[in-house]
NUDO-460105 format. One record per residue (C-alpha): residue number from 1; residue in three letters; x negated, y, z. Coordinates in steps of 0.02 Angstrom, whole numbers. Example, Ala and Ser with C-alpha at 12.3 -4.5 7.8 and 13.67 -1.06 7.14 Angstrom:
2
(site 1 "Ala" (-615 -225 390)) (site 2 "Ser" (-684 -53 357)) 
//
This chain:
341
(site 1 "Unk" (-69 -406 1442)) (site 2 "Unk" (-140 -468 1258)) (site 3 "Unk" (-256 -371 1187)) (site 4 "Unk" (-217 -334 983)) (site 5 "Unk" (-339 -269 864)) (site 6 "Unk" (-322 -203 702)) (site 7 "Unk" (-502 -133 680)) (site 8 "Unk" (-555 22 558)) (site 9 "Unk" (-561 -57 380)) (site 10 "Unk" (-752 -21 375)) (site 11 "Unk" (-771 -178 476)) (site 12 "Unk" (-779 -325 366)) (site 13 "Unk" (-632 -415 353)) (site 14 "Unk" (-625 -618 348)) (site 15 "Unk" (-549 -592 182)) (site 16 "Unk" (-457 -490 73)) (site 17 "Unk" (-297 -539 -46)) (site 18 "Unk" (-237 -469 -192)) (site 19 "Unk" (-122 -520 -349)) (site 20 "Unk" (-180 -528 -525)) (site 21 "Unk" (-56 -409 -633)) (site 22 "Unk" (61 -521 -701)) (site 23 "Unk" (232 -457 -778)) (site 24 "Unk" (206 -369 -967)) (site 25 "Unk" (430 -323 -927)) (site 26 "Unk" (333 -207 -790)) (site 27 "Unk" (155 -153 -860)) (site 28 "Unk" (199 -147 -1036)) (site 29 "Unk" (53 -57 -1133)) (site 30 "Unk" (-36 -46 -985)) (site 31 "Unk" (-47 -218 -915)) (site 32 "Unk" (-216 -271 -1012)) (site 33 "Unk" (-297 -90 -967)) (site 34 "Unk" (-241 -132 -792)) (site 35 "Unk" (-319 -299 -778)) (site 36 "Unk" (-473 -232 -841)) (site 37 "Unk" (-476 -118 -697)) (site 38 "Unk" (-444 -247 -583)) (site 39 "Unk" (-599 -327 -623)) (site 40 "Unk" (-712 -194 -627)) (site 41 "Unk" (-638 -136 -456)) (site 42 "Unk" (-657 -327 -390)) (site 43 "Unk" (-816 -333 -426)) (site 44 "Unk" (-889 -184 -342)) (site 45 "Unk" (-777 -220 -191)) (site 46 "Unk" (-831 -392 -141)) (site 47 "Unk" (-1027 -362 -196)) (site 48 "Unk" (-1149 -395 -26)) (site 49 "Unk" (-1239 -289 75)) (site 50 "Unk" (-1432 -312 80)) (site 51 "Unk" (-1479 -499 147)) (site 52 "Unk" (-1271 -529 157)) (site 53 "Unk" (-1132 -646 87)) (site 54 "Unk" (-1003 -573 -51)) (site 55 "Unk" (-851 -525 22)) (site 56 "Unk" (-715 -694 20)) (site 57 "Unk" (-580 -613 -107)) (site 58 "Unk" (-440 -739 -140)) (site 59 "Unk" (-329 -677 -289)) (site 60 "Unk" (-132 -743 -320)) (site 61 "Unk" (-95 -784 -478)) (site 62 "Unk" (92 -839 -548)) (site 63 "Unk" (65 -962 -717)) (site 64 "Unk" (-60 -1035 -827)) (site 65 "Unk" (-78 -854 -937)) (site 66 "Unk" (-111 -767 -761)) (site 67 "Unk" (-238 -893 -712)) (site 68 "Unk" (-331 -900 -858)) (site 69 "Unk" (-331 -693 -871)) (site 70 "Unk" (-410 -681 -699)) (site 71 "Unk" (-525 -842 -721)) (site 72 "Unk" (-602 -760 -893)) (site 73 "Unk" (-607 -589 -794)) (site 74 "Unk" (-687 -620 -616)) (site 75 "Unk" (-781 -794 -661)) (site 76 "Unk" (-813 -890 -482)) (site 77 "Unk" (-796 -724 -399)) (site 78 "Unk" (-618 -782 -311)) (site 79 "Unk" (-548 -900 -273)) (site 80 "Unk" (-362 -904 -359)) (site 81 "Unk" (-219 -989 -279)) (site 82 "Unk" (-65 -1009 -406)) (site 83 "Unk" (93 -908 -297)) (site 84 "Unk" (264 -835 -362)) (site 85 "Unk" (263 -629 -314)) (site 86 "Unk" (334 -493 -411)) (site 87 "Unk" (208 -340 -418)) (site 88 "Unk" (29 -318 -365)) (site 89 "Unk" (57 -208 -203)) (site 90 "Unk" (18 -317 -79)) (site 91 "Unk" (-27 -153 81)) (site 92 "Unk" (164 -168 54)) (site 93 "Unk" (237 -340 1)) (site 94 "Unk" (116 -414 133)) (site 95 "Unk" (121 -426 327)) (site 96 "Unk" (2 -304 419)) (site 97 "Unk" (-125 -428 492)) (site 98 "Unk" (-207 -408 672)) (site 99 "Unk" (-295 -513 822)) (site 100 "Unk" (-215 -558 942)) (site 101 "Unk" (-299 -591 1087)) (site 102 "Unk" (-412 -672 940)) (site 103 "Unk" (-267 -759 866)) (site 104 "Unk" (-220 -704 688)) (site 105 "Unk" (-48 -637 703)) (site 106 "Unk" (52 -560 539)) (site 107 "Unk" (195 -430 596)) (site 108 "Unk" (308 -444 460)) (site 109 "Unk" (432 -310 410)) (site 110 "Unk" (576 -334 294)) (site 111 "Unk" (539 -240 127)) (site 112 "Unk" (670 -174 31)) (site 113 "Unk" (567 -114 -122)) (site 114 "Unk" (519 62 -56)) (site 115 "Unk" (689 124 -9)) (site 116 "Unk" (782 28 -145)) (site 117 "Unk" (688 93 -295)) (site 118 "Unk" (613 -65 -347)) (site 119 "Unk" (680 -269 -338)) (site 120 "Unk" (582 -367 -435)) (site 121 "Unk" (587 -546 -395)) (site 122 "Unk" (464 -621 -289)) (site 123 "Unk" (410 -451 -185)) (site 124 "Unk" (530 -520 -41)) (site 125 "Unk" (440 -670 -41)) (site 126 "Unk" (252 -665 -45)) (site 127 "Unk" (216 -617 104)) (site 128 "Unk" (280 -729 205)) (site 129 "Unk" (166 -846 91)) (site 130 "Unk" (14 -756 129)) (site 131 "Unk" (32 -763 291)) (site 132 "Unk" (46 -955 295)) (site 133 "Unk" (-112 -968 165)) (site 134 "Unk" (-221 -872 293)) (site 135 "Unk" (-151 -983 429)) (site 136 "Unk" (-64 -828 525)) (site 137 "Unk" (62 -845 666)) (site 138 "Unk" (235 -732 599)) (site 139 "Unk" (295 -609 702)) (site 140 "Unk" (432 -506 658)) (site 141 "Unk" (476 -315 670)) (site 142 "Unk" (640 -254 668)) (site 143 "Unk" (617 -90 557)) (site 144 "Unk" (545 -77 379)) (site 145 "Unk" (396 -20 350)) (site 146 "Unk" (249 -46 220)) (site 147 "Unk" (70 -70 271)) (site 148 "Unk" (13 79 148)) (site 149 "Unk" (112 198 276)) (site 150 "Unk" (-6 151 411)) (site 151 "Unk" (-189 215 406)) (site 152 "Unk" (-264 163 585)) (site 153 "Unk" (-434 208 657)) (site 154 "Unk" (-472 26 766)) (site 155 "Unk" (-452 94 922)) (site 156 "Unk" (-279 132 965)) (site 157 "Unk" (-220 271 841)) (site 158 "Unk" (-104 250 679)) (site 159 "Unk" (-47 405 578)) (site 160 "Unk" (84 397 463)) (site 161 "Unk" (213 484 373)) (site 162 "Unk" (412 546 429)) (site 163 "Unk" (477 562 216)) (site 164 "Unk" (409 350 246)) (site 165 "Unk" (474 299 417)) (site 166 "Unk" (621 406 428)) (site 167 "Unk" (669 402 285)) (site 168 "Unk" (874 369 265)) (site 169 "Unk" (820 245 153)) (site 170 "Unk" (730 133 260)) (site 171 "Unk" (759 168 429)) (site 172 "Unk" (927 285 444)) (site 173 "Unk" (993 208 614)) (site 174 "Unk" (800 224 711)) (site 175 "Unk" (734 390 805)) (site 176 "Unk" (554 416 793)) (site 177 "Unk" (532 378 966)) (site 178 "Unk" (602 214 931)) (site 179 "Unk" (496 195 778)) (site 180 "Unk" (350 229 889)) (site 181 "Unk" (414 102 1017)) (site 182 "Unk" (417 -43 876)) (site 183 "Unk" (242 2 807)) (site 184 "Unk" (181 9 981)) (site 185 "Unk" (237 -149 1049)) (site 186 "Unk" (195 -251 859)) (site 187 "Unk" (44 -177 832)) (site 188 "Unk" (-21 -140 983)) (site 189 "Unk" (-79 42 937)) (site 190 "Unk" (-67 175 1087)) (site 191 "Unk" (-57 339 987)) (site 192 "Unk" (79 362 851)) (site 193 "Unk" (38 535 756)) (site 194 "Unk" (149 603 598)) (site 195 "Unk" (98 714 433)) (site 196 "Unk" (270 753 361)) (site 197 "Unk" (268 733 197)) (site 198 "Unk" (156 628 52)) (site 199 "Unk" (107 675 -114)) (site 200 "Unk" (215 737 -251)) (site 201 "Unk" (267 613 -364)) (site 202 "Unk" (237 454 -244)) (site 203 "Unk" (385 336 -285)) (site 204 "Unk" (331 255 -68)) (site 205 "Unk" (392 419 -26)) (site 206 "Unk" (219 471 30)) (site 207 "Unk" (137 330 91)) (site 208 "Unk" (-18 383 221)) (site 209 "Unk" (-170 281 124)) (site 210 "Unk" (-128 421 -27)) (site 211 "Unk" (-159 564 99)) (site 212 "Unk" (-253 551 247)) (site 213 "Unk" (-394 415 282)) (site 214 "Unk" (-500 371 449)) (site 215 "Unk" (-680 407 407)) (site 216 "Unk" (-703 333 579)) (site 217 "Unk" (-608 361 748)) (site 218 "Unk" (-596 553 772)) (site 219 "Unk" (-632 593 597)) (site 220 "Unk" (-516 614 441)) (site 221 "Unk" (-525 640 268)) (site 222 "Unk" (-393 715 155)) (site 223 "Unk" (-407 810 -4)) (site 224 "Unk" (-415 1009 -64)) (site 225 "Unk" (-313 1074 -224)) (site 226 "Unk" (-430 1054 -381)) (site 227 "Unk" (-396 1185 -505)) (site 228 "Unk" (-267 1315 -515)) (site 229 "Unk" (-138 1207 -587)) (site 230 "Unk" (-165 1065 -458)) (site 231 "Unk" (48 1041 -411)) (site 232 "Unk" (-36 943 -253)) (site 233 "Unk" (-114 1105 -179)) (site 234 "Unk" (18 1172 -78)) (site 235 "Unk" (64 1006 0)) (site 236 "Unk" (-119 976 38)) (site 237 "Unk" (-146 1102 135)) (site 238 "Unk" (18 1073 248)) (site 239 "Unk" (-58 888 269)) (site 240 "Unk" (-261 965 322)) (site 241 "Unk" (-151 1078 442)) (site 242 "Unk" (-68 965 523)) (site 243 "Unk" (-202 826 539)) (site 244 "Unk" (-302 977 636)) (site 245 "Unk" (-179 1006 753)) (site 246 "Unk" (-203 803 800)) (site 247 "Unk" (-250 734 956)) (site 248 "Unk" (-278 536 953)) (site 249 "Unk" (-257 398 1072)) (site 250 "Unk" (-438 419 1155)) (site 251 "Unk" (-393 622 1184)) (site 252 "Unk" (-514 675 1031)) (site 253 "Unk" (-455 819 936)) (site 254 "Unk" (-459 743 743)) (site 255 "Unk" (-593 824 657)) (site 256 "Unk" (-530 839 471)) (site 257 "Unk" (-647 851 323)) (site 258 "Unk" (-593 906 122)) (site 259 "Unk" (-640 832 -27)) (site 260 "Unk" (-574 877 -193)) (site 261 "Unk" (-419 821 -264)) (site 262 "Unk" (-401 734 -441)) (site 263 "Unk" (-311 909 -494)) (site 264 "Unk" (-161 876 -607)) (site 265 "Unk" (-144 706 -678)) (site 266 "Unk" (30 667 -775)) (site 267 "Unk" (96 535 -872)) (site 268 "Unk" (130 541 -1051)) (site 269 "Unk" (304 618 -997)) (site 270 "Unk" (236 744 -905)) (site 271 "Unk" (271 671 -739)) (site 272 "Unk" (151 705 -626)) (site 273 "Unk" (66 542 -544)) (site 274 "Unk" (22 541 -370)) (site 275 "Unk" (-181 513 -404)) (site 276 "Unk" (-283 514 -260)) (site 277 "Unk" (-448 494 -197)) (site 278 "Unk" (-379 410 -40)) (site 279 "Unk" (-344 255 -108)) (site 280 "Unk" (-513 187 -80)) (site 281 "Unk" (-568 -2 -15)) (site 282 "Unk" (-730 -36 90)) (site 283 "Unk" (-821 -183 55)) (site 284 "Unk" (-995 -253 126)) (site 285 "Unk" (-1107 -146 17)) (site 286 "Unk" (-965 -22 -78)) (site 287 "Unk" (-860 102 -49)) (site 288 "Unk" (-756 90 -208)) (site 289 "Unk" (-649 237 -249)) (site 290 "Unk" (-527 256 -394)) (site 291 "Unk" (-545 380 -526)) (site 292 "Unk" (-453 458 -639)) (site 293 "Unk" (-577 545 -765)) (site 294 "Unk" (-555 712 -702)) (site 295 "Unk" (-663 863 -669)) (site 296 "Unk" (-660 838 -483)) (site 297 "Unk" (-748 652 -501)) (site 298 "Unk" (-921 703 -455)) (site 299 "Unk" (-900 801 -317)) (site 300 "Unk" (-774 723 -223)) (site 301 "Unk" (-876 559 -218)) (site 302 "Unk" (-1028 680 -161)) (site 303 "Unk" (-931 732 -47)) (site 304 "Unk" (-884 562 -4)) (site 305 "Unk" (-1061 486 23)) (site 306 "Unk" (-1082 633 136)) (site 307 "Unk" (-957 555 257)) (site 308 "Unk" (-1002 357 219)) (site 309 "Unk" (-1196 360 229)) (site 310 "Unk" (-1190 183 261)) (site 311 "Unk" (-1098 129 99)) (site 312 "Unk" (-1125 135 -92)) (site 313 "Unk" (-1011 274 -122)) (site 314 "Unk" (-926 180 -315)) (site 315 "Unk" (-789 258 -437)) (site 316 "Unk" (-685 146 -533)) (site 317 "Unk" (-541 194 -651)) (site 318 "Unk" (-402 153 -613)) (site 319 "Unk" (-289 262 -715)) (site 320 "Unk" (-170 106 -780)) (site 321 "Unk" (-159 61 -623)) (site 322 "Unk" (-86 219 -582)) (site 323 "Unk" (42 184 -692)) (site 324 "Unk" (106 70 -600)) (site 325 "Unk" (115 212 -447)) (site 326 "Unk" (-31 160 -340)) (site 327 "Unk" (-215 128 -342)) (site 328 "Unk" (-348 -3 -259)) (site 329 "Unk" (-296 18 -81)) (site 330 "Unk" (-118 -29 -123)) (site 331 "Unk" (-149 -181 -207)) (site 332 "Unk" (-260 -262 -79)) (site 333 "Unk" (-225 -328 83)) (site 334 "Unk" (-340 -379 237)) (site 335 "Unk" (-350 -518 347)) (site 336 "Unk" (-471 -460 497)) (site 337 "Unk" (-614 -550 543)) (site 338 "Unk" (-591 -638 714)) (site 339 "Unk" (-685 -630 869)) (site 340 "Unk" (-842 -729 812)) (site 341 "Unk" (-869 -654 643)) 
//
């Protein structure tokens, strides 16, 4: 039987790929604020350990403006390969990368724009031609899913989320034994386990890597309500319940640990954005979480450095990226290291 691996995300990956915002007709006032946060995030992800090499960060960008925006921004810090795509998301618009029995292998599922919501040119596309810039072997799945709804621990467990996978939207015609089946045999995970419902406000539907993260195998994090006007709280708590009641692939109960939530965070509207903590990325030296410039900053990345001693705990805004309804996990995608790095 091949053996697949899709390790923790605290294990340095070969490389990680993300796109430089691109489309003003989707950013609007927030497309130069965004960029900015791009870079600053970038930066801190891809910085070495003591004694070690920068993290290889390869960035997409679409036409000469592009180019020259993330050129003037990130210097020789990337290298930048000119590709057509439609948003930044690439957890989602890209393939979810594993070894296979050392062989880099990119299960590809169809993505239909989060349920339908979004079609912008170019998101159907650029994954496929990720996977052939890394050199991956394409391997299908026949359900939809985006990599953002899986959060996996390296050693046989995934958890995601039933308003994601389920959803009528995506998968009407599949059971969730079936789903399980599919992930199983693609991704060669053991243990399929389910929170029910994501964040308010999530346009994914409640993507996992907004919720509920793998500190490391047996341990979780997820957030606590932050102020008495938090519309998150109730939700939160549902999610820490049922991530306690967890049992993962190697028979370990999941210990679950709280941090802070942003608290309330709305748009200009006074819709309220689905900011999270979560959405962090773990680089050689960094842990590099996005903030939001709310009360609950400082001690949630306390908090944080309790549970990654061996990182840089980092905030970076990344309130315009929020805008756009994600954060720094979302727009990054990895390509795991193989068997000799």
């Amino acid at each position: 039987m091949s053996k697949h691996t899709i390790p923790h995300e605290s294990r340095i990956p070969d490389q990680v790929v993300t796109c430089w915002p691109a489309e003003a007709s989707i950013w609007l006032e927030n497309l130069a604020p965004a960029r900015v946060e791009f870079a600053a995030f970038l930066t801190a992800l891809i910085e070495p350990a003591a004694g070690g090499k920068p993290l290889p960060l390869t960035v997409l960008v679409s036409n000469d403006e592009t180019e020259a925006s993330a050129r003037a921004a990130l210097g020789d810090k990337a290298v930048l390969v000119r590709q057509n795509y439609g948003d930044v998301w690439t957890r989602d618009t890209a393939p979810v990368f594993l070894r296979r029995d050392g062989e880099l292998v990119a299960a590809r599922f169809p993505f239909n724009g989060w349920g339908g919501k979004f079609q912008i040119p170019g998101d159907q596309t650029v994954g496929t031609a990720i996977a052939r810039m890394v050199e991956a072997r394409i391997v299908d799945v026949e359900m939809i899913a985006e990599g953002g709804a899986l959060e996996f621990d390296g050693e046989g467990t995934v958890i995601t989320t039933r308003d994601v996978l389920l959803n009528k939207n995506r998968n009407a015609d599949l059971t969730e034994a079936v789903v399980e089946e599919r992930l199983k045999a693609a991704l060669g995970v053991e243990t399929v386990l389910w929170v029910d419902k994501g964040l308010i406000g999530d346009h994914t539907d409640g993507h996992i890597d907004n919720i509920a993260r793998f500190v490391r195998p047996g341990e979780v994090v997820c957030m606590e309500g932050f102020g008495a006007d938090d519309p998150q709280a109730q939700m939160l708590e549902q999610i820490a319940a049922e991530l306690a009641a967890m049992t993962d692939a190697r028979g370990r109960k999941l210990t679950v640990h709280r941090i802070p939530s942003p608290g309330r965070v709305v748009n200009k509207a006074g819709d309220v954005l689905p900011a999270s903590y979560m959405n962090w990325v773990i680089g050689p030296r960094n842990l590099v979480v996005p903030t939001y410039g709310t009360a609950s900053e400082a001690a949630a990345l306390d908090a944080l450095r309790a549970l990654f001693t061996g990182h840089e705990v980092v905030g970076c805004r990344s309130s315009a990226i929020l805008s756009g309804g994600g954060a720094f996990h979302c727009v990054t995608t990895h390509i795991p290291a193989g068997p000799k790095s």
